[in-house]
PAVEX-643227 format. One record per residue (C-alpha): residue in three letters; z negated, y, x. Coordinates in nm, 3 decimals, padded with zeros to 5 digits, always signed. Layout:
<pts>
PT ALA Z Y X
...
</pts>
This chain:
<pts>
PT UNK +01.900 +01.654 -01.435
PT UNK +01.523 +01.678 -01.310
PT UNK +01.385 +01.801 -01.640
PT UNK +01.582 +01.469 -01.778
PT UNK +01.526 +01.207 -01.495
PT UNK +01.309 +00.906 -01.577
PT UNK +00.929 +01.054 -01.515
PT UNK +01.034 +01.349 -01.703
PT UNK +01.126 +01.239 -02.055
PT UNK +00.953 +01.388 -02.332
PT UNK +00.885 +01.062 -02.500
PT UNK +00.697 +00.930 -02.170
PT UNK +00.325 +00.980 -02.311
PT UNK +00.410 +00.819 -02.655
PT UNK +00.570 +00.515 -02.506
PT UNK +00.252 +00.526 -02.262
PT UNK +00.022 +00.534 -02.581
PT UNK +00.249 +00.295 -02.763
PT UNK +00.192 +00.033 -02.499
PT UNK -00.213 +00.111 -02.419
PT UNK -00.230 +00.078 -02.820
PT UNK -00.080 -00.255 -02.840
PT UNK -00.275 -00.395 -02.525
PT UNK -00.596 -00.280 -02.731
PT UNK -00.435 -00.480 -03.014
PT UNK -00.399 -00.801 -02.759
PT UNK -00.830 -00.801 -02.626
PT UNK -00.719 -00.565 -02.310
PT UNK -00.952 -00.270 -02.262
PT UNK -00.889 -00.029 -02.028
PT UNK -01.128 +00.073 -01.686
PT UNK -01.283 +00.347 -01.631
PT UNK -01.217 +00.300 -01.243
PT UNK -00.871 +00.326 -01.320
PT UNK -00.658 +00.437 -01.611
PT UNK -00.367 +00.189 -01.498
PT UNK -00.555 -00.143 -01.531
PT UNK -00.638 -00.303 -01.814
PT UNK -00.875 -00.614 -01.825
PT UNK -00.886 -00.942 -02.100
PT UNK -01.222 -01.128 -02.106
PT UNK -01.272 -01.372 -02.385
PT UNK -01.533 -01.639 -02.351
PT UNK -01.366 -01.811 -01.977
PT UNK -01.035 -01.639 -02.080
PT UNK -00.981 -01.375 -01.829
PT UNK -00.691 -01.124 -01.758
PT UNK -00.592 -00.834 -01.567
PT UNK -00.290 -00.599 -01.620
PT UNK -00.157 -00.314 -01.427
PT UNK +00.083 -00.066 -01.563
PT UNK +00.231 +00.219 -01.329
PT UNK +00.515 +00.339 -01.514
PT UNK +00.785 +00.074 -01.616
PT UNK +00.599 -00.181 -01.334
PT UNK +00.363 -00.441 -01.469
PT UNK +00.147 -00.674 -01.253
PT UNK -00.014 -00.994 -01.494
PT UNK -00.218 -01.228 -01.387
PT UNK -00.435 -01.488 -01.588
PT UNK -00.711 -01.699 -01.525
PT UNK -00.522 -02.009 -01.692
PT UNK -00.118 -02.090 -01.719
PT UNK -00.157 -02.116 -02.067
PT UNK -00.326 -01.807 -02.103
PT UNK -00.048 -01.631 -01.893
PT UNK +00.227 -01.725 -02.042
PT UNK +00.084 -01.648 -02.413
PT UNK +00.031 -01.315 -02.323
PT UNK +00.390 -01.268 -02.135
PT UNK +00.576 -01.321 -02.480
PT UNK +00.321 -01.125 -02.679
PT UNK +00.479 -00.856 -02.477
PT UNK +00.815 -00.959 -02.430
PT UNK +00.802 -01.013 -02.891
PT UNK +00.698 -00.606 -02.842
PT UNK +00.887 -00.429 -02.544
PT UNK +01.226 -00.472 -02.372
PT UNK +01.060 -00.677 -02.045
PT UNK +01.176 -00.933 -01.767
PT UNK +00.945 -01.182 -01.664
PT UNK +01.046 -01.205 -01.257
PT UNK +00.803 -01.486 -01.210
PT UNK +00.555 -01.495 -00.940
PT UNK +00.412 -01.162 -00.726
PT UNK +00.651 -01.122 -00.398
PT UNK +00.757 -00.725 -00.434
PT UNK +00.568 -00.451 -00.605
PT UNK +00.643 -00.110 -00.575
PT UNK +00.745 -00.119 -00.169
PT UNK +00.495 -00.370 -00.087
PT UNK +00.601 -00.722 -00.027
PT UNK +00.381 -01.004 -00.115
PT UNK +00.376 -01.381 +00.067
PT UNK +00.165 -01.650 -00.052
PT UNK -00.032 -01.847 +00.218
PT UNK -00.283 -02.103 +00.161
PT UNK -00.570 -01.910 +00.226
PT UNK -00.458 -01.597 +00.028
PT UNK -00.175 -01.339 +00.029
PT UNK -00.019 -01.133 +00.302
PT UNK +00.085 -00.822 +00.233
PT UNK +00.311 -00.590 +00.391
PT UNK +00.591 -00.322 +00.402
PT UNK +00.888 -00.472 +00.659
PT UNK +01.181 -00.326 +00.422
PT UNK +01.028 -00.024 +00.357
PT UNK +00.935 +00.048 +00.776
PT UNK +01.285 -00.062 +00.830
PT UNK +01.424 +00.239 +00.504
PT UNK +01.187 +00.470 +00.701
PT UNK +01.329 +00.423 +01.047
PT UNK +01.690 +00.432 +00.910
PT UNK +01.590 +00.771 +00.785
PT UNK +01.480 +00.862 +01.108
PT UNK +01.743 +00.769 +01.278
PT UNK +01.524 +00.526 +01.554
PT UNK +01.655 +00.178 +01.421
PT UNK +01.702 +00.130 +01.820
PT UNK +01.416 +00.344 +01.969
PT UNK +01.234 +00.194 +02.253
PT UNK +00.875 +00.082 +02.076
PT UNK +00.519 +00.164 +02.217
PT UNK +00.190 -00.028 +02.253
PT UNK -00.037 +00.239 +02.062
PT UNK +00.085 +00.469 +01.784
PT UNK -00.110 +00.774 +01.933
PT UNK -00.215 +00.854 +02.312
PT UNK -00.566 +00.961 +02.423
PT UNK -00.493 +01.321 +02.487
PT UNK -00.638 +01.591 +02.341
PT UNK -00.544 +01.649 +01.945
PT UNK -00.257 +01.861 +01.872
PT UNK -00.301 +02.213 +01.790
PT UNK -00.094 +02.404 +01.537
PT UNK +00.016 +02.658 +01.768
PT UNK +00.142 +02.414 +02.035
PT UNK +00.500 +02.437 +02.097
PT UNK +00.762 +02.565 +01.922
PT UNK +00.891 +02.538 +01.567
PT UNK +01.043 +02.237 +01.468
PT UNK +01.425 +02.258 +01.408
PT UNK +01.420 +02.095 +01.061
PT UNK +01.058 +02.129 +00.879
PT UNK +01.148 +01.992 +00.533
PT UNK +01.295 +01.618 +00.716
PT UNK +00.968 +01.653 +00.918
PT UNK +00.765 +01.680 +00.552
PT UNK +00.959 +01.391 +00.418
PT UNK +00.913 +01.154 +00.721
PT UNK +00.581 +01.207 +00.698
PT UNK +00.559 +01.158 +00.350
PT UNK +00.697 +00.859 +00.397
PT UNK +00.444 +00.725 +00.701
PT UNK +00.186 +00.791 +00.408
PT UNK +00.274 +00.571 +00.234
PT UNK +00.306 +00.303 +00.448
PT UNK -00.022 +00.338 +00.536
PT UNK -00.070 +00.087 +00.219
PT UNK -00.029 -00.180 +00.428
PT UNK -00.077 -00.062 +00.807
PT UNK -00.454 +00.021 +00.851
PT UNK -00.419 +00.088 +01.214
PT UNK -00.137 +00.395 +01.233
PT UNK -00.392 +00.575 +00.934
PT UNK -00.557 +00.774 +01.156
PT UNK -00.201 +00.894 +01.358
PT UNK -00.075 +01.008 +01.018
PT UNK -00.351 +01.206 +00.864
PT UNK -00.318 +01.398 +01.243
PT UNK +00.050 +01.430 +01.181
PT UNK +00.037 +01.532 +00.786
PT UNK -00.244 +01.837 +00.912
PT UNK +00.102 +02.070 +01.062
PT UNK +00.310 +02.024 +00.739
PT UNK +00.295 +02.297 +00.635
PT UNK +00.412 +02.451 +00.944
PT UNK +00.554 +02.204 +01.211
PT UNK +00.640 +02.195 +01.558
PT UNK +00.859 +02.059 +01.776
PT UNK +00.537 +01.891 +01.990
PT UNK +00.423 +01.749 +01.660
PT UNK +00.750 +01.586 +01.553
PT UNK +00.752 +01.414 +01.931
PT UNK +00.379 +01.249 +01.709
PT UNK +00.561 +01.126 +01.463
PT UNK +00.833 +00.973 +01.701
PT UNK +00.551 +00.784 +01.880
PT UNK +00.410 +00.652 +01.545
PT UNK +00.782 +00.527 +01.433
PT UNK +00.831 +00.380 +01.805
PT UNK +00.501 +00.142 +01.730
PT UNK +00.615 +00.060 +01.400
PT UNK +00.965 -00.047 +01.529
PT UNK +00.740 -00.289 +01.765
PT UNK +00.519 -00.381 +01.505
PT UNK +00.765 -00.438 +01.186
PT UNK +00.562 -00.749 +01.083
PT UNK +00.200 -00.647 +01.042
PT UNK +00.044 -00.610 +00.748
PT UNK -00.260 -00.669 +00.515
PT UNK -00.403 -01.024 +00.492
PT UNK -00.600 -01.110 +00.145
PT UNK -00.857 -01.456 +00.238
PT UNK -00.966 -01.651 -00.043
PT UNK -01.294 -01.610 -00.083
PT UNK -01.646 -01.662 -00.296
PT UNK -01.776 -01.397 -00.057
PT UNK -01.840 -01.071 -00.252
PT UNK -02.052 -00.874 -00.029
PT UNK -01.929 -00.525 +00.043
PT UNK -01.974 -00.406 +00.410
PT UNK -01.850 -00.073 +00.530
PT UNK -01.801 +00.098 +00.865
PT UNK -01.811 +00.497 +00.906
PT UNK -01.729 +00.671 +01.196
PT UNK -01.661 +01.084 +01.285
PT UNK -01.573 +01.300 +01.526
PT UNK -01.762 +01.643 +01.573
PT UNK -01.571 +01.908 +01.604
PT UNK -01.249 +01.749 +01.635
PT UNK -01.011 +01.987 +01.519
PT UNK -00.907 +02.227 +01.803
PT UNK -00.785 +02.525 +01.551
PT UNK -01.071 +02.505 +01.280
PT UNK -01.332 +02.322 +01.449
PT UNK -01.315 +02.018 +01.126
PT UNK -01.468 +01.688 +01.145
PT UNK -01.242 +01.388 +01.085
PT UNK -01.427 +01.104 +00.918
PT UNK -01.301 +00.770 +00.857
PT UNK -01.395 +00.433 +00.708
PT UNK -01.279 +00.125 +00.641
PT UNK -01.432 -00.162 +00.381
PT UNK -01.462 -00.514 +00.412
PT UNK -01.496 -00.706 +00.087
PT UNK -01.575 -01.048 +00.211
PT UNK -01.390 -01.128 +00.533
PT UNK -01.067 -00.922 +00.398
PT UNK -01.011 -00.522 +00.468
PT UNK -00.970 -00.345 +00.148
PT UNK -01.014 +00.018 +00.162
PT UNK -00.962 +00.278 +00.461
PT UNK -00.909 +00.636 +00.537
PT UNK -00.901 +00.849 +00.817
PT UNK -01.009 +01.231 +00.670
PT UNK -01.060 +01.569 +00.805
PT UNK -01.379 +01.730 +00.646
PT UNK -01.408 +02.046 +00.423
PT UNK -01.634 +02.198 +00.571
PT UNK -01.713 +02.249 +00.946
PT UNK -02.055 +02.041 +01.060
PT UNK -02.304 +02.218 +01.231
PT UNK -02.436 +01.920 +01.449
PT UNK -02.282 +01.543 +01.537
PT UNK -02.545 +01.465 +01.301
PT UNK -02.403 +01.671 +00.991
PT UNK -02.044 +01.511 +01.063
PT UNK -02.157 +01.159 +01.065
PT UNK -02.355 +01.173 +00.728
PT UNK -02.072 +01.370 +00.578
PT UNK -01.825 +01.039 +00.721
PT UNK -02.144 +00.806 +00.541
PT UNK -02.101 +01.033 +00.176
PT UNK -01.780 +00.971 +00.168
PT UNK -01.815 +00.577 +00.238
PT UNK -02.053 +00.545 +00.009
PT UNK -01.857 +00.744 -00.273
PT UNK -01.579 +00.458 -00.214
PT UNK -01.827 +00.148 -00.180
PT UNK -01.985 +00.313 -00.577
PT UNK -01.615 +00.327 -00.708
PT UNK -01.554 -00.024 -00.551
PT UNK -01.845 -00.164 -00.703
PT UNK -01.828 +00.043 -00.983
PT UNK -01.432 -00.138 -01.004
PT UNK -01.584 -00.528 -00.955
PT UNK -01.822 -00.499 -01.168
PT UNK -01.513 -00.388 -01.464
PT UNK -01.321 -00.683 -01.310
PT UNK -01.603 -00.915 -01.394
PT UNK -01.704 -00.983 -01.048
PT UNK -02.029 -00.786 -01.017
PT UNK -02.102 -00.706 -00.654
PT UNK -02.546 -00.882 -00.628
PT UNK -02.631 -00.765 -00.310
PT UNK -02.701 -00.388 -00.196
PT UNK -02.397 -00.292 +00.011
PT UNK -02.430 -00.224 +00.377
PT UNK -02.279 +00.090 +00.569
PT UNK -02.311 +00.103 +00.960
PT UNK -02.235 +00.426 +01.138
PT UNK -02.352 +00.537 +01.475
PT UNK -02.597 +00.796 +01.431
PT UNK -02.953 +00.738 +01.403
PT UNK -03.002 +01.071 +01.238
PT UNK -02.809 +00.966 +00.963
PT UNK -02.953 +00.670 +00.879
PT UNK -03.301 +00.848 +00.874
PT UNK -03.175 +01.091 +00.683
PT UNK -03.056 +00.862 +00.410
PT UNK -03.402 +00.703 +00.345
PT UNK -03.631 +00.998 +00.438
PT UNK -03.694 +01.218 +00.170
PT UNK -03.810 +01.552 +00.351
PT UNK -03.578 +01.810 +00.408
PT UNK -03.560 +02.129 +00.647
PT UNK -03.418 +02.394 +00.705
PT UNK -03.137 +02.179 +00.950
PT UNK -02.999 +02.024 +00.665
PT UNK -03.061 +02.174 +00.353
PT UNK -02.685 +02.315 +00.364
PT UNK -02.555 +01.939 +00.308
PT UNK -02.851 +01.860 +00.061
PT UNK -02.582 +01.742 -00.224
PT UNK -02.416 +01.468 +00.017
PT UNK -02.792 +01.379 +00.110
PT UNK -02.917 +01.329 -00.226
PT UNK -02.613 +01.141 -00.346
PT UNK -02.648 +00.896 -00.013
PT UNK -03.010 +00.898 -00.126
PT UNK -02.992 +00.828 -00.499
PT UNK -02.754 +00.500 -00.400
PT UNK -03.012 +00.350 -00.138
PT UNK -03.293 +00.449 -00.351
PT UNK -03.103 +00.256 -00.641
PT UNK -03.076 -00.034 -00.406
PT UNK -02.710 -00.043 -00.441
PT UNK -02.642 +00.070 -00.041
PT UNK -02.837 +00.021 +00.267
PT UNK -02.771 +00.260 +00.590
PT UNK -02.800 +00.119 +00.915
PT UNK -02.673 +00.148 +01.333
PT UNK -02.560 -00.142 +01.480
PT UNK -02.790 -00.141 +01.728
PT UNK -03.088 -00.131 +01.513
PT UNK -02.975 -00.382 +01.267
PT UNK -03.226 -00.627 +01.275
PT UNK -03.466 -00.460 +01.337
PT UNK -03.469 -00.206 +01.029
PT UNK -03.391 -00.547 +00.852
PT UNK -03.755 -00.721 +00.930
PT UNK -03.895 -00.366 +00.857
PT UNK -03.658 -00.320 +00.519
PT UNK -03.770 -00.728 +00.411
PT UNK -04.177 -00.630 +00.491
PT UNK -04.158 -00.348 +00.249
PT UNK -03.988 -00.537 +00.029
PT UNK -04.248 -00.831 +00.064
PT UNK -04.532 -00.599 -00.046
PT UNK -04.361 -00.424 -00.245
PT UNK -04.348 -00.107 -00.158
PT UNK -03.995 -00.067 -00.243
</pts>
C-alpha cells in the first residue's frame, strides 16, 4: 500500500512534467530559487504560481488576468477553484487590512490531541534558562518513536511560530536517542502553545523592500560536542520572513569564529532571498544590512588580511566577503551603527569604494 499511496505512483514525474510543460505553454517560467514556483510577466501582466504536489496557490496582478488563467487550467487538468487564500497546506490564512495573518490554530490543536495535553496547564516561556540538555541526562524515554513524531510535528509548526524555533531545534538534537528529561522539553513547549493557540505570522502591506537581518550565536553551547547554535531571523520591510535557530558543523575555536559562522549563514539566506525577489520581479536596490554582536566579525567581513586565527573558516570569510565587496550586504554591531555608516558614506563620497 506504500509503494501505491499517492506520492508514490509511478506516473507522478510525468504528470509533474505534463503540468510544468503546459505552464511553459501559458508565459510561466519556472525559478531557479525554487523548482515549485512558477512566475508570468507580460508587459504589466504579472503572475505567480505554486505547485507542491496536487496544491496550487494563483495569484494575479489583475482579476481579469486571474481568472483567464484559472480556466486555461481548469480546460487542461481535473481542478477546483476554492476561491480566495484561507488554508494551505496546515497554515491558515486571514485577510486584514493591512496584510495577511498567518497561522497554525488547527494544526497546534491536531498536535496537542496527539499528545494527549488538550487540558495541560500552559506556561509563560516555551523553554527555561537552565543549562541545555545533555544527551546523557536521564533515562530513556519509554516510547522514542511518539517522541520522534511529536517532534516532527513541533517542526513544522515552526512555519508560523517564530518564537518556540529555537526550543525545537534543542528538542529535535536527542532524536535519535531520547530521554525521559528531554520529553519533560517537549511537554513545556506544548504547555506554551496550549497558552498561545492564536499567534502567528503577520504579513504588512508594504512598498518597503529593504532586507535587514539579525544574527546571533552561542559559543560553545552544546554541552556533549561543544557546537555552536546560530540563529537568524529576516525582516523584509516591517514583516518577519525567514528564521532559524541551527547548531553548527563544526566546533568554533573562539566567540569570534561562532558569530561569523551565525553571519555566513545569514547572508547565504539574505543572497537566496534576494536572489528570490529579484525572480519575483521585485528587485531588492539597496545593499542588505546584517547586525550581529561581535566586532570581530564585522572586521572580518570587510578586512581582507587573513592569519593564521582564521584561515580554518577562510571559505565562510570569503563568501561574507565577496557579498559586501559586491555591495549586496553590509555587516555591522548595533552599537557602532552610525558610526561605521558616516565612515561607510565618506568612502563612498570619494570613492574609494
Amino acid at each position: 500500500l506504500l509503494s501505491r499511496s499517492l506520492y508514490g505512483l509511478k506516473q507522478a514525474p510525468r504528470a509533474w512534467y505534463h503540468i510544468a510543460a503546459f505552464l511553459h505553454q501559458l508565459g510561466f517560467r519556472p525559478t531557479y530559487s525554487d523548482a515549485s514556483l512558477f512566475v508570468y510577466h507580460q508587459g504589466s501582466n504579472t503572475a505567480y504560481l505554486l505547485l507542491y504536489v496536487d496544491d496550487i496557490i494563483l495569484t494575479a496582478s489583475t482579476a481579469g488576468l486571474l481568472s483567464q488563467l484559472t480556466s486555461r487550467l481548469q480546460a487542461e487538468f481535473a481542478i477546483k477553484d476554492l476561491g480566495p487564500l484561507h488554508y494551505f497546506l496546515g497554515v491558515e490564512v486571514v485577510r486584514r487590512p493591512d496584510g495577511f495573518f498567518l497561522h497554525q490554530r488547527k494544526y497546534a490543536h491536531e498536535v496537542l490531541e496527539r499528545a494527549g495535553m488538550l487540558n495541560c496547564k500552559p506556561v509563560a516561556t516555551p523553554v527555561d534558562t537552565k543549562a541545555k540538555l545533555s544527551a546523557t541526562d536521564g533515562s530513556p524515554a519509554s516510547d522514542a518513536p511518539f517522541y520522534r513524531s511529536i517532534v516532527g510535528a513541533l517542526q513544522y509548526l515552526t512555519l508560523t511560530r517564530p518564537e518556540i524555533q529555537y526550543a525545537v531545534q534543542q528538542v529535535c538534537l536527542h532524536m535519535h536517542a531520547p530521554r525521559d528529561v528531554h520529553w519533560s522539553a517537549v511537554r513545556r513547549i506544548l504547555r506554551y502553545i496550549r497558552g498561545t493557540m492564536d499567534l502567528g505570522v503577520t504579513l504588512h502591506a508594504s512598498t518597503d523592500t529593504a532586507l535587514t537581518a539579525y544574527s546571533d550565536a552561542d559559543w560553545a553551547g552544546c554541552p556533549d560536542t561543544r557546537r555552536s547554535t546560530s540563529g537568524y531571523c529576516v525582516y523584509l520591510g516591517p514583516p518577519l520572513i525567514s528564521w532559524s535557530s541551527k547548531r553548527q558543523p563544526t566546533v568554533s575555536r573562539s566567540s569570534a569564529e561562532a558569530e561569523y559562522r551565525a553571519v555566513a549563514n545569514a547572508v547565504a539566506e539574505c543572497s537566496w532571498l534576494r536572489q528570490l525577489l529579484q525572480e519575483l520581479s521585485c528587485p531588492v536596490d539597496r545593499a542588505t544590512v546584517v547586525y550581529c554582536d561581535n566586532v570581530s566579525a564585522v572586521y572580518l567581513s570587510a578586512n581582507p588580511v587573513h592569519h593564521r586565527r582564521t584561515k580554518h573558516i577562510e571559505l565562510d570569510i570569503h563568501f561574507v566577503r565577496e557579498q559586501v565587496a559586491l555591495g549586496h550586504i553590509r555587516v555591522f554591531t548595533r552599537a557602532y551603527f552610525p558610526t561605521i555608516c558616516r565612515y561607510h558614506d565618506q568612502r563612498l563620497a570619494y570613492g574609494v569604494i
